[in-house]
LUMRO-123568 format. One line per field, with one value per residue (C-alpha): chain; x, y, z; residue in one letter. Coordinates in steps of 0.02 Angstrom, whole numbers, plus 50000, padded with zeros to 5 digits. Layout:
<pts>
ch <- c(A;...) $
px <- c(X;...) $
py <- c(Y;...) $
pz <- c(Z;...) $
aa <- c(A;...) $
</pts>
This chain:
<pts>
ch <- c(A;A;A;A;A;A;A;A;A;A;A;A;A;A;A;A;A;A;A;A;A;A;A;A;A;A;A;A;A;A;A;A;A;A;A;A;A;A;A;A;A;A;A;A;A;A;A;A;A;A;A;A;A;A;A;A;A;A;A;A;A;A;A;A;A;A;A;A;A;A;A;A;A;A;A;A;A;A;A;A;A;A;A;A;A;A;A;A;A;A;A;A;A;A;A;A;A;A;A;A;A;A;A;A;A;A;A;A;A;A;A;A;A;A;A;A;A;A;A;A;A;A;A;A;A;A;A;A;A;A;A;A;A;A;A;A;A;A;A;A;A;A;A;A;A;A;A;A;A;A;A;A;A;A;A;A;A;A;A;A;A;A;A;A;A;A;A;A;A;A;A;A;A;A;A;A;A;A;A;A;A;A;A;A;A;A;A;A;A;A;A;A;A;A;A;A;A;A;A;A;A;A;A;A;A;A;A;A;A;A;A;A;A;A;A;A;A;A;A;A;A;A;A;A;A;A;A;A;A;A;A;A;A;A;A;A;A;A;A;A;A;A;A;A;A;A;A;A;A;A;A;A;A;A;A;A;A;A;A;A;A;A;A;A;A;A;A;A;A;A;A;A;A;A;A;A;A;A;A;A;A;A;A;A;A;A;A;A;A;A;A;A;A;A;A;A;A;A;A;A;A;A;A;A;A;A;A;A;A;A;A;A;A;A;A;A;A;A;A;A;A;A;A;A;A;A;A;A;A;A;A;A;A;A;A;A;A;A;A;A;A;A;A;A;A;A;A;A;A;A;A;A;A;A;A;A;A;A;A;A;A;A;A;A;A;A;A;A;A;A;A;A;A;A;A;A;A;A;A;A;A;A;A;A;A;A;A;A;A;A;A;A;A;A;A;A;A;A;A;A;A;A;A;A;A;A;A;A;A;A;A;A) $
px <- c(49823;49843;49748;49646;49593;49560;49429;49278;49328;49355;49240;49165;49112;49034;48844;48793;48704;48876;49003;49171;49270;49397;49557;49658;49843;49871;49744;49843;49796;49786;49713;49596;49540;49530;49413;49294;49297;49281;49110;49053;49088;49050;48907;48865;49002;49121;49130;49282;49319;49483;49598;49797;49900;50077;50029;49854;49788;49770;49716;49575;49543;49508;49400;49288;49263;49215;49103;49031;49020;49015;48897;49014;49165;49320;49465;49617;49785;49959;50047;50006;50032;49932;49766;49836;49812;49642;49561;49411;49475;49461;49557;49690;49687;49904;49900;50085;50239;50331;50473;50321;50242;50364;50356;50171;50117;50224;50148;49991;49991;50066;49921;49798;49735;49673;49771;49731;49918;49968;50080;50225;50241;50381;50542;50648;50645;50713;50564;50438;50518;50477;50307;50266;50337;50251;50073;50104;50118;49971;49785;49736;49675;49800;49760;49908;49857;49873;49707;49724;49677;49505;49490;49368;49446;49598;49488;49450;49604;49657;49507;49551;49737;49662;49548;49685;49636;49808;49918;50078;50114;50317;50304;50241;50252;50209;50209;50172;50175;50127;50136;50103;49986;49906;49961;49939;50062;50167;50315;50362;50281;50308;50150;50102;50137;50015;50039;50014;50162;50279;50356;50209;50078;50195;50256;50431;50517;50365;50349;50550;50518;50654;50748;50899;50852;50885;50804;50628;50614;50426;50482;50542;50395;50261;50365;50432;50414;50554;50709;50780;50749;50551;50531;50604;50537;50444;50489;50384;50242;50180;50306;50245;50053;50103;50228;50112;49969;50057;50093;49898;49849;50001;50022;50188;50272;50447;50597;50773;50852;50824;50929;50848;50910;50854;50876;50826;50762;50619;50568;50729;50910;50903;50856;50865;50762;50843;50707;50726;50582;50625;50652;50669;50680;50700;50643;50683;50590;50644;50532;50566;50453;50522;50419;50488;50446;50448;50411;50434;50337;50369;50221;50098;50019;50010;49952;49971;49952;50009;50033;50010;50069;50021;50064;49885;49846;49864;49769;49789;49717;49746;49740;49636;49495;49462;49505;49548;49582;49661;49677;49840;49817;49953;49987;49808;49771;49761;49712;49538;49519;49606;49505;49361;49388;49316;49396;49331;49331;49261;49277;49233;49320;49244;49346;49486;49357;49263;49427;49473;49309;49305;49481;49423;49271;49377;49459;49319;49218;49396;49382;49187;49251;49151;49324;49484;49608;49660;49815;49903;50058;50154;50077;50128;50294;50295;50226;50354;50524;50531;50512;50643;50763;50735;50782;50942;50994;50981;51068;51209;51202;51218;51126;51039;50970;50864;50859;50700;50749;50870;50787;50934;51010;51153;51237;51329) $
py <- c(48684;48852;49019;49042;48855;48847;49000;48896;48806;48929;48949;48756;48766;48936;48921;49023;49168;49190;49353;49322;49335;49475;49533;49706;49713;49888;50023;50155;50309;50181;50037;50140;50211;50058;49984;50132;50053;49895;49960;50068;49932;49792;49807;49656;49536;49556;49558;49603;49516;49588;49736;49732;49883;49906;50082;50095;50256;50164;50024;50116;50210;50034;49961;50102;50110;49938;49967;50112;50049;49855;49858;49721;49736;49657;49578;49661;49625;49704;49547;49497;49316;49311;49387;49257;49100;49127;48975;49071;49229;49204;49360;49455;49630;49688;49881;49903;49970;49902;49823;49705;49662;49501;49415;49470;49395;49227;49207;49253;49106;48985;49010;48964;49172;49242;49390;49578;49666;49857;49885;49878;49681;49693;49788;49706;49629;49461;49460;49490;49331;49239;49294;49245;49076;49044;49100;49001;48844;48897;48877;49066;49207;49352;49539;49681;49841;49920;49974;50093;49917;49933;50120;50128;50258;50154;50028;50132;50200;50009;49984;50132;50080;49898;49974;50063;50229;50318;50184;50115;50164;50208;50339;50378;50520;50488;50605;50642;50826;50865;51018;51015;51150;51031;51061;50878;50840;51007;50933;50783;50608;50731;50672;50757;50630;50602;50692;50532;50445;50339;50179;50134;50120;50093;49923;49984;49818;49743;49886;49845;49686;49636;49813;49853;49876;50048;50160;50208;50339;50440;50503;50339;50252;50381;50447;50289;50301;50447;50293;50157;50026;50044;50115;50141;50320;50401;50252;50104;50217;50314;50267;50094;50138;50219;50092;49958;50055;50052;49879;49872;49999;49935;49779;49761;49695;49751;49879;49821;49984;50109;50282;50369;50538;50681;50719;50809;50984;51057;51120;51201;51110;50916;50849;50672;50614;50484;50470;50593;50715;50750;50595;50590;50385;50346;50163;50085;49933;49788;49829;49995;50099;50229;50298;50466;50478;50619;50676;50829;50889;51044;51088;51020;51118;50956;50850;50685;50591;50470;50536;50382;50467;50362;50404;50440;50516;50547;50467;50563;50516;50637;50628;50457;50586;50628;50543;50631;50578;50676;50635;50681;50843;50795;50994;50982;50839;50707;50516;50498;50359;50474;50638;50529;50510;50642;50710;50617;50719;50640;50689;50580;50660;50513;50416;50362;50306;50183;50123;50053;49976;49884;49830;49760;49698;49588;49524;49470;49411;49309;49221;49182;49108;49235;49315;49317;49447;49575;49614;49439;49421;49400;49561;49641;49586;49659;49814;49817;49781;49962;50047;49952;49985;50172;50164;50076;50163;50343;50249;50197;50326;50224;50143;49984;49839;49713;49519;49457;49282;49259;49389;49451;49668;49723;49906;49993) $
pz <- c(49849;49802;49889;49724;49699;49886;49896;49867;50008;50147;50302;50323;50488;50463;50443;50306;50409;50505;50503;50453;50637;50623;50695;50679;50724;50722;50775;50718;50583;50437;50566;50633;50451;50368;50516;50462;50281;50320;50430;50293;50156;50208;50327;50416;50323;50457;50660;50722;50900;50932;50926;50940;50970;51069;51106;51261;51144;50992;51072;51163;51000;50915;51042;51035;50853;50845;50990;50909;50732;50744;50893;51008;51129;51048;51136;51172;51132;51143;51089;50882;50944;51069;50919;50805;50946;50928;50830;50835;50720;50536;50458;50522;50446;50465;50476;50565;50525;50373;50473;50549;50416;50365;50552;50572;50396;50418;50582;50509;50368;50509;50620;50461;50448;50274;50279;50249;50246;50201;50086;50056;50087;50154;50240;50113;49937;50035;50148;50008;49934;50103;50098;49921;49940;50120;50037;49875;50007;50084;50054;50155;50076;50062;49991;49998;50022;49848;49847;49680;49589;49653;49618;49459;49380;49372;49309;49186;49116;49094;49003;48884;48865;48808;48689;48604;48646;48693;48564;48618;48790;48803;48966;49092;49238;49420;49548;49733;49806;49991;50092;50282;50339;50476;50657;50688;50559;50557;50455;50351;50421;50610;50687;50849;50983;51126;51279;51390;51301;51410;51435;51549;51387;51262;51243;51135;51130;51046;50917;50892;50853;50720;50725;50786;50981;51069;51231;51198;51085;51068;50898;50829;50875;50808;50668;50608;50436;50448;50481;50381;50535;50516;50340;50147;50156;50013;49917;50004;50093;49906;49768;49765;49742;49580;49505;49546;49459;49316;49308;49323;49203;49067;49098;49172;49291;49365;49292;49265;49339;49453;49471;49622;49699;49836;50005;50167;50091;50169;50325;50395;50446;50450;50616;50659;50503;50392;50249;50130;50099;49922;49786;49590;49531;49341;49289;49128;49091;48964;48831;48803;48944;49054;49223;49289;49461;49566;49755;49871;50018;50023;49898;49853;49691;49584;49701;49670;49496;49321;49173;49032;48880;48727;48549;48506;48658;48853;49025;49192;49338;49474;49665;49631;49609;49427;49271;49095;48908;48787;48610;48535;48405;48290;48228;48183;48054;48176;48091;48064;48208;48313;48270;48335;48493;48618;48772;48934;49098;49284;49455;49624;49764;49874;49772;49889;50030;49904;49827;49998;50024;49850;49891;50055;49998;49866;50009;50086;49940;49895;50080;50028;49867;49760;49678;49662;49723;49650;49744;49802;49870;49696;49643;49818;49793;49597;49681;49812;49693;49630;49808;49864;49735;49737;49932;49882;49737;49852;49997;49908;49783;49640;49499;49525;49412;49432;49371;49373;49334;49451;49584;49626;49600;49591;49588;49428) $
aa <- c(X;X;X;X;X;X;X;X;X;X;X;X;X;X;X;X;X;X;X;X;X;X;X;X;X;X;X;X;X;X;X;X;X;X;X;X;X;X;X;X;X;X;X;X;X;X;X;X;X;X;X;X;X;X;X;X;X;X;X;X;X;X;X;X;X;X;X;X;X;X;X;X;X;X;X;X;X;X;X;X;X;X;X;X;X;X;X;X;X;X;X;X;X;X;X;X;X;X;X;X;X;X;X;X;X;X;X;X;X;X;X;X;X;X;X;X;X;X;X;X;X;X;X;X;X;X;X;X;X;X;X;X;X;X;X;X;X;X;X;X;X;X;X;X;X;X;X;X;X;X;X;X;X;X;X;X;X;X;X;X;X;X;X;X;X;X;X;X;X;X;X;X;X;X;X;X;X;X;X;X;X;X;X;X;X;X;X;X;X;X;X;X;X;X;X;X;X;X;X;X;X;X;X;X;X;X;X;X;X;X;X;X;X;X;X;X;X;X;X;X;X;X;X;X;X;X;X;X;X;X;X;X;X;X;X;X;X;X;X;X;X;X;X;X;X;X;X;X;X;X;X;X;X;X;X;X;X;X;X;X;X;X;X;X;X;X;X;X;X;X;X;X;X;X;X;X;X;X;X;X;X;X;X;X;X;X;X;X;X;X;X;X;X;X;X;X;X;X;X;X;X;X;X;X;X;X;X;X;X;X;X;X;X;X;X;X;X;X;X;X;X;X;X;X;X;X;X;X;X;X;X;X;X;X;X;X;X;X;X;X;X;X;X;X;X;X;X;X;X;X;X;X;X;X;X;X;X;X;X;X;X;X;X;X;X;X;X;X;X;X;X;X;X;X;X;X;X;X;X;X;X;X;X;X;X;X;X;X;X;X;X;X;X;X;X;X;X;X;X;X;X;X;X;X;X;X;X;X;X;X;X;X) $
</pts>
């Protein structure tokens, strides 16, 4: 039975007045934000009974915003296994490091869990593969945290591109641009690290998991996204959200190349950082579409956007805050069905927040068998493919292509 076909089904012991039972493995900055959305989303849909962290802050942190939002005392865990023996826990929401995200979600669909994972879906294009087959096998609910599907101005500009209002769609430019004025991230992905931090309250062999093992190391563990072991970098934390949005918004699914370049730039001499903080990617795509992507964090004027440049005219959506259409002018005497259309300008800045709790709430409303959606595993995995083969292309340093029939790449 597959996950879609089993929705209707889900929750039979449940009596209809009862809360989904809810557990978060990872009470981290994105853990502990997305417990806020799921509070401020989906009010009274969800209890969560227990908290998992390998680090006592976070795991403090998590207990008290579920005691301050949800109303209850969850149980803690520092183990993920221990959370997932629970018969009594329904979802599992996966808000870890990428290198945990393949053993946490096959445990996950072992132990019978719908499933709530960040993206990307996994550490590897091989794991992602895993995954997809595992959850195709299954009958659990599983949602990948590409959350720009449920933003409605995405919605939008896919409903524009199907009405025809840009043309034929051949380009398209993403980009990402940070700067780090805040103390409590002075430098790229350089999160302050808590003062109490030790071996004591931080369980590092568990946070290891898979990885190549090695002494405890603060930086590693709170900084993780800044080494191969943990992360692919800019790639898999924000390149994916933007390929994957244009598969949404185009209709497409995954490139056949991938020529990625950049390095260690900003903010003085390279330390011990492996990720680069600076990354150009060119896609080509099989029938005839190009994405230009570009990222650097040592500004961050543009902010952070697409650019879907149609014959007839162009959609931008920028920092997943404001939407805007512009005709093409063609020198002037523009086509009558083109002179007609009018410029369309709109601005949420709250945007973001209720994207996440849409995208969570489609989760949910997936496990209640009242959708479908709108991120499953294959789509996580499409999502995933070009992050993956922009890390490999700027670790090897070579051009890489992609066979989506026999899933396999290979370098030029």
């Amino acid at each position: 039975m597959t996950a879609s076909a089993a929705a209707a089904a889900v929750l039979p012991s449940r009596a209809a007045g009862d809360t989904i039972q809810a557990g978060f493995i990872g009470a981290g900055g994105r853990g502990y934000y997305c417990m806020e959305r799921l509070y401020r989303g989906s009010p009274g849909l969800v209890t969560v009974t227990a908290v998992c962290d390998t680090y006592a802050g976070n795991l403090n942190r998590g207990k008290d915003r579920v005691q301050t939002m949800g109303g209850n005392s969850p149980k803690t865990y520092v183990d993920y296994r221990e959370l997932l023996a629970d018969p009594s826990i329904d979802v599992v929401f996966i808000m870890t490091p990428e290198h945990l995200h393949f053993p946490m979600t096959m445990a996950a669909i072992k132990a019978k869990k719908h499933i709530y994972v960040e993206k990307p879906l996994a550490h590897t294009i091989e794991e992602g593969a895993q995954i997809v087959k595992a959850a195709q096998q299954s009958d659990r609910i599983i949602q990948v945290g590409t959350q720009n599907r449920s933003n409605p101005f995405y919605q939008k500009a896919k409903e524009m591109v199907e009405q025809g209002m840009i043309g034929d769609v051949h380009y398209v430019r993403a980009f990402w641009y940070r700067n780090f004025p805040s103390p409590t991230t002075p430098a790229p992905w350089r999160y302050v690290i808590p003062a109490d931090t030790d071996e004591s309250n931080t369980d590092w062999a568990r946070f290891l998991g898979p990885a190549a093992k090695r002494p405890f190391d603060k930086q590693r563990y709170f900084q993780w996204r800044n080494y191969w072991d943990y992360s692919g970098g800019i790639s898999t934390d924000l390149l994916v959200h933007q390929t994957d949005i244009a598969n949404y918004v185009l209709n497409k699914t995954v490139p056949v190349s991938c020529m990625a370049s950049g390095g260690i730039y900003a903010f003085g001499p390279p330390d011990d950082r492996e990720a680069p903080d600076t990354l150009s990617a060119i896609y080509e795509y099989a029938d005839k579409f190009h994405l230009n992507y570009s990222c650097f964090f040592g500004n961050d004027q543009y902010g952070y956007g697409e650019q879907f440049m149609g014959y007839e005219g162009t959609i931008e959506v920028l920092n997943r805050s404001e939407i805007h259409f512009y005709p093409q002018k063609f020198g002037g005497k523009p086509p009558a069905s083109v002179a007609a259309r009018k410029e369309v300008h709109m601005t949420d800045r709250t945007m973001d927040n209720v994207s996440v709790e849409r995208h969570i709430r489609n989760f949910l409303d997936a496990i209640q068998g009242k959708a479908k959606v709108i991120a499953p595993p294959t789509v996580g995995q499409m999502a995933a493919i070009p992050g993956h083969l922009a890390t490999l292309s700027y670790r090897n340093n070579r051009k890489i292509y992609w066979n989506e029939q026999t899933g396999r790449y290979r370098f030029s």
